[in-house]
N, C-alpha and C positions, 0 to 999 in steps of 0.2 A: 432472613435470607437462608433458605434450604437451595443448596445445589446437590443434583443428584446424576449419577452416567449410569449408562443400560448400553452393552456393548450387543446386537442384534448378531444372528448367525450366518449373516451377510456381511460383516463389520463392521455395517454403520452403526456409530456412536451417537446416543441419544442424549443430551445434558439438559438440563433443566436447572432452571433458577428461579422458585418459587417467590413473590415480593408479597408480603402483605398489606394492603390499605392501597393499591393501584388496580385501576377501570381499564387497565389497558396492555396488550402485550406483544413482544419482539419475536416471532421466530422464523427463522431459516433454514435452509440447506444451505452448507459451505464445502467445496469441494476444493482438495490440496493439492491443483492442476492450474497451470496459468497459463502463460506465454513459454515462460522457460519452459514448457515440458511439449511446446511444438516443433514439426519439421522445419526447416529453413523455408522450404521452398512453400510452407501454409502460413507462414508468421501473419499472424493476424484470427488463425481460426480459432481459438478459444473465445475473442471475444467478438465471434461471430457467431456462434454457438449460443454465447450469454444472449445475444439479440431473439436466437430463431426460436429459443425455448418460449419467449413469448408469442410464437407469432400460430399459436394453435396446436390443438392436441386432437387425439380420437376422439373426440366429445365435446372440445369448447373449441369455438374460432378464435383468433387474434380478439376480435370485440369482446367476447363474451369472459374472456380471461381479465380484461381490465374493469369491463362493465359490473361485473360480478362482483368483483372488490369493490369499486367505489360506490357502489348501491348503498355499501355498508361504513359506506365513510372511512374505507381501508385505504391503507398505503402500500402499494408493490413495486418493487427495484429491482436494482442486481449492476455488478459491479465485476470488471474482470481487473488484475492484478498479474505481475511476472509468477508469481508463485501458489494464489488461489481466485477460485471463481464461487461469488456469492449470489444468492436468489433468495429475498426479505420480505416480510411484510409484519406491517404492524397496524395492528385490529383493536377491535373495542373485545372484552372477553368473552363475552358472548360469539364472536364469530373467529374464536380460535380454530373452532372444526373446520369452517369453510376457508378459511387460511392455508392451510396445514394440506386439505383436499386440494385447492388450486396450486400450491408450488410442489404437491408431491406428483400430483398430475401432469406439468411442466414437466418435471424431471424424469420421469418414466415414459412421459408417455406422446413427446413432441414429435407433431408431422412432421416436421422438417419440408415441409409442401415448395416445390419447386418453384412455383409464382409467388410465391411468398420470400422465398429466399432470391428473388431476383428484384423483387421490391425494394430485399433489406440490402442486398449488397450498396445499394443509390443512397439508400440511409446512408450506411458508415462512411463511405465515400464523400458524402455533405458534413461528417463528422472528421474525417482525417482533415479536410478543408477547413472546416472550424479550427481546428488543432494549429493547424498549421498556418493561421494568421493570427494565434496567437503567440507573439515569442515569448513569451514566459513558460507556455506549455512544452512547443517544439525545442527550448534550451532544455527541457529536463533529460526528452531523449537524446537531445546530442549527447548530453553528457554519460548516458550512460551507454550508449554505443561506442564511446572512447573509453571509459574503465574497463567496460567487457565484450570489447570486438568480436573475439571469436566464440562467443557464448548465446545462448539463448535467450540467458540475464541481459544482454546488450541489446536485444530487439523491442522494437517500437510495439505496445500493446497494441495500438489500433492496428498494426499492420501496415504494408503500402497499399496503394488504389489498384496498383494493378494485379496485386494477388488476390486480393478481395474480387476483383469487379471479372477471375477468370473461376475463383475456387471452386470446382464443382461439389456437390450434394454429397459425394459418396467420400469426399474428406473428413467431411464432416462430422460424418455416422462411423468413420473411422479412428476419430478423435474422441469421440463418446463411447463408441466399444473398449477403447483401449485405457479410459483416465475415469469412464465415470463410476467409478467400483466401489461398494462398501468400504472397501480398510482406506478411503483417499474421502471417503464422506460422514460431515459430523450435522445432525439434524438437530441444531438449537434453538432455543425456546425462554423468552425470559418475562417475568412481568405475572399478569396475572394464567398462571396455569399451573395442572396439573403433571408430574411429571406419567403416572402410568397412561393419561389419557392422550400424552404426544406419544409415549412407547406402540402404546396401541396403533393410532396413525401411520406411524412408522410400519409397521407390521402389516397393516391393512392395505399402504397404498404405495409402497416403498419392494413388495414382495419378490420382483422382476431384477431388483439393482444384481448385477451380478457382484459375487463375492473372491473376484481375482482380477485384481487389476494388474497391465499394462509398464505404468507409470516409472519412467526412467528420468534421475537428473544429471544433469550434466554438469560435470566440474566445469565450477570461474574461474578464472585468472585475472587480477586486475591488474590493469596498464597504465601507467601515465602517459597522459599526449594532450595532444588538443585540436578542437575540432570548432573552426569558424564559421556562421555563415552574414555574409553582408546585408544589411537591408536599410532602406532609408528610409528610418524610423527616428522620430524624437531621442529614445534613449539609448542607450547598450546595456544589453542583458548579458552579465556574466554569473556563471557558477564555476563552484572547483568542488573536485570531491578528493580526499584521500584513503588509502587502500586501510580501514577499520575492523570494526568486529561484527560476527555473528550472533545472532540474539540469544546464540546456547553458550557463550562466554562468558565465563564468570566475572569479568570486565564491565557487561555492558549497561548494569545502570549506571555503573561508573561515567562513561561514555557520557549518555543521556545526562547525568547532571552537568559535564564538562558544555554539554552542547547548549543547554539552559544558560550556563555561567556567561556564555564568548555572546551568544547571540538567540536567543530563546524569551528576549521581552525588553520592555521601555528601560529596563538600569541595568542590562548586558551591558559588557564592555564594547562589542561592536555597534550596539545602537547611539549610546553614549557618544562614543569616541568619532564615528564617520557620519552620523547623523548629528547630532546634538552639538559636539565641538567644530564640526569641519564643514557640517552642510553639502556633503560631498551626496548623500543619497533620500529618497524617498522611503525608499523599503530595501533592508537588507535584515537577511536573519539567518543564522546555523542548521545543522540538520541533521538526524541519521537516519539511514537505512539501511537497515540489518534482511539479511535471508537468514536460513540454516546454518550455511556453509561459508559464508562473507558477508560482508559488508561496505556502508561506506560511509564517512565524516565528510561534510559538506557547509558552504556557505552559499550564498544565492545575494547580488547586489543588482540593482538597477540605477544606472547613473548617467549623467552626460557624457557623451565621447569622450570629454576632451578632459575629465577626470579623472580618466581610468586612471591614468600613469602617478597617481596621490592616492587615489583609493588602495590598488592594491598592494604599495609599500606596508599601509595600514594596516591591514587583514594581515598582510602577517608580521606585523609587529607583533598585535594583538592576541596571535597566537601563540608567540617565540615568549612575550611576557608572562603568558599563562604557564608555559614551561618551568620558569621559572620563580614564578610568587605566586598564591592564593592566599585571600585574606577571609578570613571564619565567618563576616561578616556577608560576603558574598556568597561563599559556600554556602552556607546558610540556608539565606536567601533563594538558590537553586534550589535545594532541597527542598522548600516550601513549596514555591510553584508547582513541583512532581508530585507531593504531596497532595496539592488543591486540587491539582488535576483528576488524579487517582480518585477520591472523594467526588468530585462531582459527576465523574463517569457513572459513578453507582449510581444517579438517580434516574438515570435514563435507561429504559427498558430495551434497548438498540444496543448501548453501549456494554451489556451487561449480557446480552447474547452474543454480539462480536467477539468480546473475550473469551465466551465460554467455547465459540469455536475455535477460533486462533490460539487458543491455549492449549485445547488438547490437535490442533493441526500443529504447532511448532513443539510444545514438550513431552507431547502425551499424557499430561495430567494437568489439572486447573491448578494454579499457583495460589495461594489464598492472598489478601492484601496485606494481612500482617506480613507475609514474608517479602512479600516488596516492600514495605515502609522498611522490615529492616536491612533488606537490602540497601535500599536509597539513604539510611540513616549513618551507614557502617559506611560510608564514601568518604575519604581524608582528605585531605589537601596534598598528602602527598602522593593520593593514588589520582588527581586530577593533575597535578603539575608529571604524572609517569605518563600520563597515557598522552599530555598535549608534547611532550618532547618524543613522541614514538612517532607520532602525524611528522612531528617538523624533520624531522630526518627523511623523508620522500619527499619524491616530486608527486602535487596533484595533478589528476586529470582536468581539464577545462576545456569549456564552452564557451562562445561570445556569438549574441546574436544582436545585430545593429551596426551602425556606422563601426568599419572597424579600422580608420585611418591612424589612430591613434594607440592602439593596442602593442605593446610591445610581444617581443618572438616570446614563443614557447619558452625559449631557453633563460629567458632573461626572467619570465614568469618562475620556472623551477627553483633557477637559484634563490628567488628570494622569499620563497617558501621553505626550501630545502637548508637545513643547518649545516 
């Protein structure tokens, strides 16, 4: 493993992950721009943006940008997030060049073609639909529209239908003048390649990005409350989030093994205890999500209606007990699973460009694994039973979407989370 950075006099950061004995490789353009860094009244255009970049450039039509790839047996995505927007592809090595050409091309050099972007609005719109008959999806935004109401952080990725199906063209081109800049872009690359031959790339088809960005974030506040909505649906979908850590905290593998410990696999205490002993749920599991600047601790349960009121005494039992005991044994055991994880990321050429960007978009510098292991290794028992008694002294935010005759008030939820 040779990783290598080439800072460009545009700012884009060039990283490479050279692998030796692999036919095949990962690279990207990732951009440090999401949801949170839109206008209220555009919520939704960044990952409208992520769409139209496909949908043709000066030189290739919408066909010709997909056909072109998969001629080659290639793979091309992209993905929007509250905090970055990604454009991938992963090729045999041989057609790293024609990779590298098609998303730098996308990136510099999208029509933005008006019949095209009145195509895609009908897309997303059949996509917010999707979203939103799924209630496992729409509980995530609920929930985070109640942590962070008056924030950016709190807005729905996909946007509503109606700002999408009004947002004119010149939004658009105003949201890419203003976020898509060098010092907010990292062009990674992992697997089989060379690092001067993506520097090159970069240079070559990259030369237009401008080198001043735009890009403003907006302080979070988190909130507790809660936010319902009814559906007559077989189960209830509830989440809770509590107000946590940022991924720049020195706290937060801490965090991440706690989350592994409560509910992070088949011998967590929460799969165990409401699954295993009680039969109360299907799928329930822990969670974090970290930005920069905040965070959040979370659980996610799917259950019968008429359970809620035994389930969620549970959950924070389960949590108030962790405040108070860890055993080495289970510690352990979390630390393993981060471990294996960690480890198996590396063999995937995807997995090993994603970090190489999200590493230098959150720290400015690639973390190496040994210092995560001993990060994750140096976690005590007494810095997981600190951080679960810091959660239990709040009130979480929460979501319930499904039958909600049975859900007890907010208040009655707080208290018995709250110590």
């Amino acid at each position: 493993m040779t990783i290598q950075i080439t800072t460009l006099p545009s700012g884009i950061r060039v990283v490479t992950d050279s692998m030796e004995q692999v036919e095949t490789a990962s690279i990207g353009l990732w951009v440090g721009v999401g949801t949170r860094h839109e206008e209220e009244a555009d919520n939704g255009v960044a990952h409208l943006v992520e769409h139209m970049l496909f949908k043709g450039t000066a030189t290739r039509s919408a066909f010709d940008i997909s056909a072109q790839m998969e001629n080659v047996g290639g793979h091309l995505n992209a993905y929007t997030t509250r905090e970055a927007t990604a454009y991938y592809a992963k090729v045999l090595k041989q057609d790293v060049p024609l990779a590298a050409d098609i998303l730098c091309d996308m990136m510099q050099n999208a029509a933005l073609d008006n019949q095209e972007l009145d195509r895609e609005r009908g897309v997303i719109i059949q996509e917010i639909g999707q979203s939103i008959d799924q209630p496992d999806d729409i509980l995530f935004d609920h929930l985070q529209k109640t942590a962070y109401p008056n924030s950016g952080l709190g807005r729905a990725v996909l946007g509503s239908a109606d700002i999408i199906r009004s947002i004119p063209r010149d939004r658009l081109t105003n949201y890419i003048d203003g976020h898509y800049a060098g010092p907010q872009m990292i062009f990674a690359a992992a697997g089989a390649v060379e690092h001067t031959q993506i520097v090159d790339f970069a240079n070559q088809y990259l030369s237009k990005i401008p080198s001043t960005s735009k890009t403003v974030t907006d302080a979070a506040q988190f909130h507790s409350g809660d936010m319902r909505e009814a559906r007559e649906i077989e189960q209830l979908h509830v989440a809770l989030a509590f107000n946590a850590l940022s991924y720049m905290d020195k706290d937060y593998f801490a965090l991440s093994v706690l989350s592994t410990l409560l509910g992070g696999g088949m011998s967590s205490r929460l799969f165990q205890e409401v699954r295993e002993k009680r039969g109360l749920v299907y799928s329930i599991y822990s969670f974090v999500s970290a930005q920069k600047d905040t965070g959040t601790f979370g659980v996610y349960a799917g259950t019968d209606p008429d359970k809620i009121n035994e389930l969620l005494p549970v959950v924070a039992e389960q949590l108030h007990l962790i405040s108070k005991d860890v055993t080495m044994e289970e510690l352990n055991r979390a630390k393993a699973q981060l471990r294996s994880s960690l480890f198996m990321s590396q063999e995937s050429t995807m997995s090993r460009a994603e970090k190489l960007a999200f590493n230098q978009l959150m720290y400015d510098r690639i973390i190496p694994n040994a210092e995560i292991l001993q990060r994750i290794d140096a976690v005590t028992q007494d810095d997981i039973k600190r951080l679960a008694k810091q959660l239990v002294q709040q009130a979480p935010a929460t979501a319930f979407v499904g039958p909600l005759s049975h859900v007890p008030s907010g208040d009655a939820i707080a208290s018995a989370f709250k110590s």
